[in-house]
N, C-alpha and C positions, 0 to 999 in steps of 0.2 A: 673627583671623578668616582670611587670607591662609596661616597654616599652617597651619590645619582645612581647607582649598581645598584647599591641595595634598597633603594627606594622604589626604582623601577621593577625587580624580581619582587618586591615583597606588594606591588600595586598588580603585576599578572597573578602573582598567587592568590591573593582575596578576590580577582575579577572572574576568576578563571569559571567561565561557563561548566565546568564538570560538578560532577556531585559532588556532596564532600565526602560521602561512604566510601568513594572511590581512593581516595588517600591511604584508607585506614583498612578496607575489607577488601577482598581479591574477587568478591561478587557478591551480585543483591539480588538472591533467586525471590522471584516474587511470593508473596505470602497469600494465598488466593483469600483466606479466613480472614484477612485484616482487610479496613477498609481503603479504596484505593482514592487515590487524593488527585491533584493536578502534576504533578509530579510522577503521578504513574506508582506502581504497588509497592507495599512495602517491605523490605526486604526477612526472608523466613532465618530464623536463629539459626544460624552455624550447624548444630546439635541438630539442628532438625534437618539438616541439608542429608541426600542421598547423590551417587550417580546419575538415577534416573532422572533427577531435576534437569540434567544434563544431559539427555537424550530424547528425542524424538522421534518415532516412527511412522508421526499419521503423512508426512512425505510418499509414502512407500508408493501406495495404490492413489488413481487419481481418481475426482470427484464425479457426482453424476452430472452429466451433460446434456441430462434431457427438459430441457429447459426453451427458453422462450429465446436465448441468446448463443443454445448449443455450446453450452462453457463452463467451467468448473474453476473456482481457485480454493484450493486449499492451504490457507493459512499455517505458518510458523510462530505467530507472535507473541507477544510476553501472554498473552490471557491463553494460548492454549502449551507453551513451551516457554513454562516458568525458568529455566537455565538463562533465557538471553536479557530477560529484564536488568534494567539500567546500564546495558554493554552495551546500547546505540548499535545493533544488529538484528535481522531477522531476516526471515525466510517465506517463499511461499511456492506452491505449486497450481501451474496452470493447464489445464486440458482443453483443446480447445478442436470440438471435434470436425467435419466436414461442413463448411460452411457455418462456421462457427465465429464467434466474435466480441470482443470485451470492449464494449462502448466506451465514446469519451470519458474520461476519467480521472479523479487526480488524487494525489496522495499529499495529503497537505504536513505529514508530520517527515517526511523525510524522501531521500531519492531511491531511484530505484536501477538496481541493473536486471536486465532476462537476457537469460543465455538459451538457445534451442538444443534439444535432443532427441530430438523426433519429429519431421516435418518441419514444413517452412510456415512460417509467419511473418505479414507486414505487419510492421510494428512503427511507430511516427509518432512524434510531439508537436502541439505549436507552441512559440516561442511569443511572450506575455507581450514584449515589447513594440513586436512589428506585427504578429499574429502571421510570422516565417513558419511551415510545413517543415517538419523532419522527416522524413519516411526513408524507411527501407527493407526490402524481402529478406528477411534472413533465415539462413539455411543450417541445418545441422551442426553444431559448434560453432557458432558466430553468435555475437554479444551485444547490446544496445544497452545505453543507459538514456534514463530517463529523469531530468533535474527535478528536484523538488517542486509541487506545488504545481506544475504544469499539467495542461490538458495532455493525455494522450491514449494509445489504443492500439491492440492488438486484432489482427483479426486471422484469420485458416487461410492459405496461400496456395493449398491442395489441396486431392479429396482424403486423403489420409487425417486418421487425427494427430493433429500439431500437441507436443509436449513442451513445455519448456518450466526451468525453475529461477528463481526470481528473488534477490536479496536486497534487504530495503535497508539507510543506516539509521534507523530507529526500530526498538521493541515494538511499535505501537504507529504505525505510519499513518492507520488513518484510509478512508477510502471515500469516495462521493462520486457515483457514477453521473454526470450531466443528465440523462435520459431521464433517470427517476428521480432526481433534485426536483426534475419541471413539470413530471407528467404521473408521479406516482403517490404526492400529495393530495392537501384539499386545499392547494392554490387557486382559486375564482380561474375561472377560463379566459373571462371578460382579461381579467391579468395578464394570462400568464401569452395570451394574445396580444397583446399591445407591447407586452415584452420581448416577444418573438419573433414578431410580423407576421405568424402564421394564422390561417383564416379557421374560424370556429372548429369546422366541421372536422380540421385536419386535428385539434384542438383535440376535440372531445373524443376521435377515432384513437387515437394516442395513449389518453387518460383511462381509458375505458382496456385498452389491450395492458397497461402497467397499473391498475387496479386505482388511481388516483381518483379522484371525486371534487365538486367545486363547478 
């Protein structure tokens, strides 16, 4: 039994999904000057590490919202707040002002939780397997997570603007809004029609407001 123990603990040890920097170093603040691999950045020499790698303030003030979707997110992640690289955490902030709204959307490198602190937001996912609706208004300190890799969407639930901030458990999550995947390309129309079911004209009205071409 004692060498089925140590067979088993020394088979999770070489399996183990973590880095291996993770063993040996207490953090791998990203190196921006190195090049960054599939793996994600590589980690800055000790000696060269500060507090401020460790601290963030672009959080403070939110983004501008004058836009086509009346919506801002301001990113935490390993490329603008080298401190969370390789910690499998990050951050982001969203402003989302009256009649404002963050399209379908999905974050393919990890999940997501938003918590409100300013206004209400419906916020909802659909679920891959049944293509099941999650929605729901949430209000001022209430929290929603969002699993990995799923469609989902915020939208203003008032006329006030809606704040909320938002932690993802990846440095680097990733982002693909649905809207502009389909219509802000030089996807063929003829395509992206037939893919859609939707009829040219709605097609090319689309393309033409998210700058897409084809």
């Amino acid at each position: 039994m004692f060498q089925i123990f140590i067979l088993a603990v020394l088979f999770f040890f070489f399996s183990s999904p973590f880095p291996s920097h993770g063993a040996v170093q207490d953090f791998c603040v990203a190196d921006f000057m190195a090049p960054e691999g599939p793996a994600g950045y590589s980690c800055k020499m000790p000696a060269n590490v500060t507090v401020d790698d460790f601290v963030f303030t672009g959080l403070v003030k939110g983004g501008n919202t004058s836009n086509i979707i009346k919506a801002a997110v301001t990113p935490a992640f390993a490329a603008q707040f080298p401190g969370v690289n390789g910690l499998g955490i990050s951050m982001a902030r969203l402003d989302l002002a009256p009649g404002g709204v963050v399209p379908l959307h999905t974050h393919p490198g990890g999940s997501e939780v938003l918590v409100v602190v300013q206004g209400s937001i419906l916020a909802g996912f659909i679920s891959s397997s049944a293509n099941t609706v999650y929605m729901k208004t949430l209000k001022r300190g209430e929290i929603m997570v969002f699993p990995k890799g799923l469609l989902h969407f915020q939208v203003n639930a008032r006329g006030i603007t809606a704040i909320a901030f938002v932690s993802f458990s990846s440095p680097s999550p990733g982002l693909q809004i649905l809207d502009f995947a389909l219509f802000a390309n030089n996807l063929p129309s003829a395509l992206v029609e037939k893919t859609t079911f939707l009829d040219d004209a709605q097609v090319k009205k689309l393309k033409a407001v998210l700058g897409g071409t084809g």
